[in-house]
C-alpha positions, 0 to 999 in steps of 0.5 A: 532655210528649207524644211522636210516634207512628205508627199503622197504623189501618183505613180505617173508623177513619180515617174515623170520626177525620176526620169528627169533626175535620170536624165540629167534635166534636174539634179534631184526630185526636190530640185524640180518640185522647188522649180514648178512650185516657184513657177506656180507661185510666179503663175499666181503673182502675174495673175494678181498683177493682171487683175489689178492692171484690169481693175486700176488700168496702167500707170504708165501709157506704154502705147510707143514701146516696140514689141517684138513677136514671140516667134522672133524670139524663138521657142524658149525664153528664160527667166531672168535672175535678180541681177538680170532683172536689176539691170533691165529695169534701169536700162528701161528707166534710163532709155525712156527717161521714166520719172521713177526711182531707180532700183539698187 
């Protein structure tokens, strides 16, 4: 369910909101406030998680998984959708033999 709201922005804000529905990067202002406030609101999720993983430490010792260097990567790395992220975390349960339960 969504529900209507007004909002008093800057002109410059506006602006940046109808050059990119202009352009084609996003069907509509509302498409791309929704995206930014959901990237916030993941923003603030992972920062929740990084307190907790400061104060509590990790569960599990990680030490020996490979990392990869964000320049191998390239520029820019999406977000996974939920069936993506389903399907990595069993993956990474599998592979290391991880004594948890596996998601549905």
């Amino acid at each position: 369910m969504s529900v209507q709201i007004a909002l008093r922005l800057p002109e410059d804000m506006v602006a940046f909101l109808d050059q990119a529905v202009a352009s084609g990067d996003v069907p509509s202002r509302a498409a791309l406030v929704t995206r930014t406030l959901e990237r916030e609101m993941r923003r603030r999720s992972a920062e929740r998680d990084a307190v907790i993983l400061r104060e509590q430490g990790a569960e599990d010792d990680l030490d020996n998984v490979v990392t990869v260097s964000t320049a191998l990567l390239g520029r820019t790395i999406g977000v996974l959708t939920a069936t993506q992220e389903v399907a990595l975390a069993r993956a990474i349960v599998l592979a290391y033999d991880l004594d948890v339960p596996l998601l549905g």
